[in-house]
C-alpha positions in Angstrom: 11.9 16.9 11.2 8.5 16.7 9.5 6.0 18.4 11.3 8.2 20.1 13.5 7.4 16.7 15.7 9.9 14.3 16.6 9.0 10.9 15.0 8.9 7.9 17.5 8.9 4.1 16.5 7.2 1.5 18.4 7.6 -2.1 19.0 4.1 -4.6 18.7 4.3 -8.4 19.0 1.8 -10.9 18.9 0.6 -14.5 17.1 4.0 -15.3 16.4 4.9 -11.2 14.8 6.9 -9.0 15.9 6.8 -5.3 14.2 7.8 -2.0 14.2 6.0 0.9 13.4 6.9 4.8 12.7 4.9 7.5 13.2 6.6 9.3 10.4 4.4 7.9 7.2 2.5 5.2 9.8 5.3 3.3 8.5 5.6 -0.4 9.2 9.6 -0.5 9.3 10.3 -4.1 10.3 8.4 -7.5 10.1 9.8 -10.7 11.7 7.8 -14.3 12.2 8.9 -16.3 15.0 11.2 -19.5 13.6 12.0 -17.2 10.3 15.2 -14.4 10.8 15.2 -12.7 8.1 12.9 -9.8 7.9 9.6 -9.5 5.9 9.3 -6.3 4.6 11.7 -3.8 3.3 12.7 -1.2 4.9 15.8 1.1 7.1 17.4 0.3 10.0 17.7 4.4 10.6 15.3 6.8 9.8 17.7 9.4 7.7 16.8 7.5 4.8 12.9 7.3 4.7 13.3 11.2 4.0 14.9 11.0 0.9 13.9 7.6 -0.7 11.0 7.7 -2.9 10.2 3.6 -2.6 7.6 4.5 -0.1 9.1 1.4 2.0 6.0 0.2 4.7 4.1 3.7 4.3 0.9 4.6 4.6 0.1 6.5 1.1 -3.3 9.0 0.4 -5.2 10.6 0.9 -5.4 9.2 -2.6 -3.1 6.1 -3.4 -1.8 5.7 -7.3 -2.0 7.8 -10.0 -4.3 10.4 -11.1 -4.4 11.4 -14.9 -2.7 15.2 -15.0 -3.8 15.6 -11.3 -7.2 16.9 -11.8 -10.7 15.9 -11.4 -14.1 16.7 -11.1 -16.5 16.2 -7.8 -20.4 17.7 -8.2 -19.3 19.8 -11.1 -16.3 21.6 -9.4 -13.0 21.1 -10.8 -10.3 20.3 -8.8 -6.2 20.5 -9.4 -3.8 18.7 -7.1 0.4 18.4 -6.5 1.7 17.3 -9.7 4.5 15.0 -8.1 4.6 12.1 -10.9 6.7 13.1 -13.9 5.4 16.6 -13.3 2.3 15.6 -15.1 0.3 13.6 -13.2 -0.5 13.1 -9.4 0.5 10.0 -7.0 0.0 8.8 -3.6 -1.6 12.0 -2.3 1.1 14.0 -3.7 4.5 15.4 -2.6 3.2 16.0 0.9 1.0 13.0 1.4 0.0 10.8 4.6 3.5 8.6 3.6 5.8 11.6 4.3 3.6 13.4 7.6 4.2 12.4 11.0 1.4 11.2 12.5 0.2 11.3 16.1 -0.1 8.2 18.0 -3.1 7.8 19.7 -2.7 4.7 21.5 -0.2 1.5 21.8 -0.5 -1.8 23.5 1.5 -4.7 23.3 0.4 -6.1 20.0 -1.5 -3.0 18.5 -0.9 0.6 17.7 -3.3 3.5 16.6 -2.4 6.4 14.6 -3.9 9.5 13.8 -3.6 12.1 10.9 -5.1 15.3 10.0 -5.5 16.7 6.6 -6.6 20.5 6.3 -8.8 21.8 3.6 -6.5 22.4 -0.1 -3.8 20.7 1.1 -2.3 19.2 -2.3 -5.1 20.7 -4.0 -7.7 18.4 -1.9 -11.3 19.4 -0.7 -12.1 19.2 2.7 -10.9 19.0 6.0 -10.1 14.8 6.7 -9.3 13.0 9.7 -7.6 9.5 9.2 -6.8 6.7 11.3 -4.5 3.9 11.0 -4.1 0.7 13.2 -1.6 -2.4 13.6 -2.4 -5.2 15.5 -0.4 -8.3 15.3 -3.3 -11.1 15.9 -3.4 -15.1 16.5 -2.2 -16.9 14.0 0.5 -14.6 12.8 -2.0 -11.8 11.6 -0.9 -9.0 10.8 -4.2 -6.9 10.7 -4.5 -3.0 9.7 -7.5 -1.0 9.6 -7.6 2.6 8.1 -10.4 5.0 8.4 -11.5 8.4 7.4 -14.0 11.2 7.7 -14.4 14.8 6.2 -16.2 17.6 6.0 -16.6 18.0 2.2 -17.0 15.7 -0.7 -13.0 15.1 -1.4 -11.0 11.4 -2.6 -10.2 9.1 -0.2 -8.2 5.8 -1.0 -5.3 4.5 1.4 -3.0 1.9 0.3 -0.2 0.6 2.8 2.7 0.2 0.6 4.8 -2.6 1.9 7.4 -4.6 -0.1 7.1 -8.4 0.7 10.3 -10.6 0.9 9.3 -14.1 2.0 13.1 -15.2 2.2 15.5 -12.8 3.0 17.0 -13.9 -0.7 18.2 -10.6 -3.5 15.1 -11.3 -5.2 11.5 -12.8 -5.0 12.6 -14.6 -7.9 11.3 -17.8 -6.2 8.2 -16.5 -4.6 4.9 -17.6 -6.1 1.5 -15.6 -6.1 -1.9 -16.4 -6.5 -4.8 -13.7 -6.9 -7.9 -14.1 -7.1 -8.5 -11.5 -10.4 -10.0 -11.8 -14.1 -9.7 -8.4 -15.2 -6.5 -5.7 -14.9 -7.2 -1.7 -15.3 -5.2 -1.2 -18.7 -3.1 1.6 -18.4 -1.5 3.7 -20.9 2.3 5.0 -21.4 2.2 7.2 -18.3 1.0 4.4 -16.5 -2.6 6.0 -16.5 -5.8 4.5 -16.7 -7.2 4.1 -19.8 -10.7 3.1 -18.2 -10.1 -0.3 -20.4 -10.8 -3.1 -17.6 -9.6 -6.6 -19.8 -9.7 -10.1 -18.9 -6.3 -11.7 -17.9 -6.7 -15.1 -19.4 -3.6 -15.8 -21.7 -1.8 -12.5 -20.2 1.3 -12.1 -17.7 -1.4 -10.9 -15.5 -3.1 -13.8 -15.0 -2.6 -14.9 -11.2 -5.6 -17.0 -10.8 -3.6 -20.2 -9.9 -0.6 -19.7 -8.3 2.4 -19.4 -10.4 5.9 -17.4 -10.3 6.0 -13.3 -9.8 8.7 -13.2 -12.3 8.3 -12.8 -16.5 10.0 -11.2 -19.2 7.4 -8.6 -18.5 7.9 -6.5 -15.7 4.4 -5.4 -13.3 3.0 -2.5 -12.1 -0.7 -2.4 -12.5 -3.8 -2.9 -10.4 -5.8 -6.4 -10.7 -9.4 -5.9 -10.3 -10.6 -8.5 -7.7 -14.6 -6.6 -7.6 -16.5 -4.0 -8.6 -17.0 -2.1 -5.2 -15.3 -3.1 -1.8 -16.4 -5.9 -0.1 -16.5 -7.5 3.5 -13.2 -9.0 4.3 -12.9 -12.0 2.2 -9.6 -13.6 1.4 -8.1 -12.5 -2.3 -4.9 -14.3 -2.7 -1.4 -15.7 -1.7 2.1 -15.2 -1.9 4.7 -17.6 -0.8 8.6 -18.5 -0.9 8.8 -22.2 -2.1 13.2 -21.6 -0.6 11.9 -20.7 3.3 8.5 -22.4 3.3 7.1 -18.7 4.4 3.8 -18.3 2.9 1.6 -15.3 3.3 -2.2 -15.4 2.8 -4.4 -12.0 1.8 -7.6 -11.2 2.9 -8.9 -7.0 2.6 -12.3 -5.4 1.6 -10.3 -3.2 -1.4 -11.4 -3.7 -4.7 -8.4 -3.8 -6.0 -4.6 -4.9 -5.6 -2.0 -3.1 -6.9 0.9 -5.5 -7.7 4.7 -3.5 -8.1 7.4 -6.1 -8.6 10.0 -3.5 -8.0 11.8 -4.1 -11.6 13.0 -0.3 -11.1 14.5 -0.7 -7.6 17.9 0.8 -7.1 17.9 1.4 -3.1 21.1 3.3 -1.6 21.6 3.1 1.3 21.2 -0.2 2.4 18.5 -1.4 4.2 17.5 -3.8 7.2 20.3 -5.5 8.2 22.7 -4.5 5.5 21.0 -5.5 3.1 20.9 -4.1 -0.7 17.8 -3.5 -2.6 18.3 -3.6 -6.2 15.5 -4.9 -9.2 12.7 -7.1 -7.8 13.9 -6.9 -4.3 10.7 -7.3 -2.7 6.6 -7.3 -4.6 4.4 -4.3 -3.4 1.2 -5.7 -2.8 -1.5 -2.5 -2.5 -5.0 -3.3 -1.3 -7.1 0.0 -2.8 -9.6 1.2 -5.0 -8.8 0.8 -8.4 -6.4 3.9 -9.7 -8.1 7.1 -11.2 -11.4 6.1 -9.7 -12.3 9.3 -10.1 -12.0 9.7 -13.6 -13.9 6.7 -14.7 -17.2 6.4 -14.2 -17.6 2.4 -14.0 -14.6 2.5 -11.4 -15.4 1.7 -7.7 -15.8 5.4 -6.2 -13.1 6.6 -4.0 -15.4 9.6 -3.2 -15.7 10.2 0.6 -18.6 12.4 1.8 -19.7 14.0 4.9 -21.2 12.3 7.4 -19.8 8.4 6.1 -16.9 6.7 6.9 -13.9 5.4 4.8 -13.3 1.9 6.5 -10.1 -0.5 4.5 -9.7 -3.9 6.2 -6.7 -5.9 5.5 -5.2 -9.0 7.1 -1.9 -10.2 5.8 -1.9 -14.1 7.7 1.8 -15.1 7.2 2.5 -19.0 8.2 5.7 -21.2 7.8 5.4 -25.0 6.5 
């Protein structure tokens, strides 16, 4: 079991939600909205699976979410070289032993909120610092689902959480009729690693280009971060996604600047998941409020440096409605 803890799962409700939450991984497991069955989010009805499936299904993923280029970086002058997980090159989502795949203590539930807890020690995945981070659910009014993560440390060290739903609006095989709308003129160009090239170009005449809604699926598959600001922002709303089959639409609000968009074209899922059901190519959209990937190495980037004495604060509201 991971942590030597036993891994618990909890059941919020509220605005119309109901959810369930793991410790192992913070994971959000299960989604429903009241008048739609099918569920909202992929995911397992056991939990045998979450330890050996890499889709990182509902998880909370740091303590640095994408990729970093070969794993290594600089912070003051000191170089720094963490877990090599992606490809064997490069690093992703706080590496083989990240926040995703720890059990993390819960700290508090209520009816239509949970707070967990995680602790990080100093070099773990090659990481500066000693970090304490905090994760919360809340199912809200209006069918919010709301989740705030924070941080602190005691040394300058990277700190960018992304929860890593997949979103199915429909309970269909595909999102194939599930249109989104983002509020994002630029994309961070990456190379054939799926790296950061630092190149930041406008989306205007590109497969990228979600500033009026249109459908998820191209000839062209996507997984890339669209740049919706320079730094991070109050919470302001950023974008849309919605199933024109169910009438389920889901509107996004965080204070990231950035959104990772996955549309799962590599999906291959065994075994099944919620409800019997089978995840194979664009089963469900990943939809990764962050700060842009490889901050770190890019000096125009938002920062994803965290430093004594301030707080890492993400804000996202996902408010999911049916017409």
């Amino acid at each position: 079991m991971p942590d030597g803890s036993t891994v618990s799962r909890h059941r919020i409700e509220g605005g119309g939600l109901v959810a369930h939450v793991l410790s192992y991984g913070a994971v959000l497991q299960d989604l429903r909205l009241e008048g739609h069955a099918p569920p909202l989010v992929l995911g397992f009805d056991e939990f045998a699976p979450y330890l050996t499936d890499d889709s990182c299904f509902g998880a909370v993923v740091g303590r640095c979410a994408n990729r970093i280029g070969g794993g290594a970086f600089q912070i003051d002058g000191t170089q720094y070289q963490l877990d090599r997980n992606f490809e064997g090159r490069h690093h992703l989502h706080g590496g083989a032993a990240g926040a995703g795949t720890r059990n993390w203590e819960v700290e508090a539930v209520a009816r239509d909120r949970i707070t967990l807890r995680l602790d990080f020690a100093d070099g773990e995945m090659g990481y500066p610092g000693n970090m304490t981070a905090r994760c919360s659910y809340a199912c809200l009014d209006g069918g919010v689902l709301d989740i705030q993560i924070t941080a602190e440390t005691d040394a300058p060290t990277l700190c960018n959480f992304a929860h890593h739903s997949y979103w199915n609006l429909d309970g269909g095989a595909t999102t194939k009729n599930h249109l989104m709308q983002v509020d994002a003129d630029r994309i961070t160009a990456v190379d054939d690693g799926f790296i950061s090239t630092g190149e930041t170009p406008n989306v205007t005449g590109t497969r990228y280009d979600f500033r009026t809604e249109r459908p998820i699926h191209d000839d062209v598959f996507i997984d890339n971060n669209l740049c919706l600001s320079n730094a991070r922002h109050p919470l302001r709303r950023v974008g849309s996604l919605r199933s024109t089959v169910s009438g389920v639409t889901m509107e996004m609000h965080t204070t990231e600047a950035g959104l990772q968009v996955y549309d799962a074209f590599k999906m291959n899922v065994e075994p099944a998941g919620l409800e019997g059901r089978i995840y194979g190519a664009n089963a469900g959209v990943a939809l990764e409020p962050q700060v842009w990937p490889d901050a770190v190495n890019h000096a125009s980037f938002p920062t994803a440096i965290l430093r004594p004495h301030e707080t890492y604060k993400q804000h996202t509201q996902f408010e999911i409605s049916k017409g």
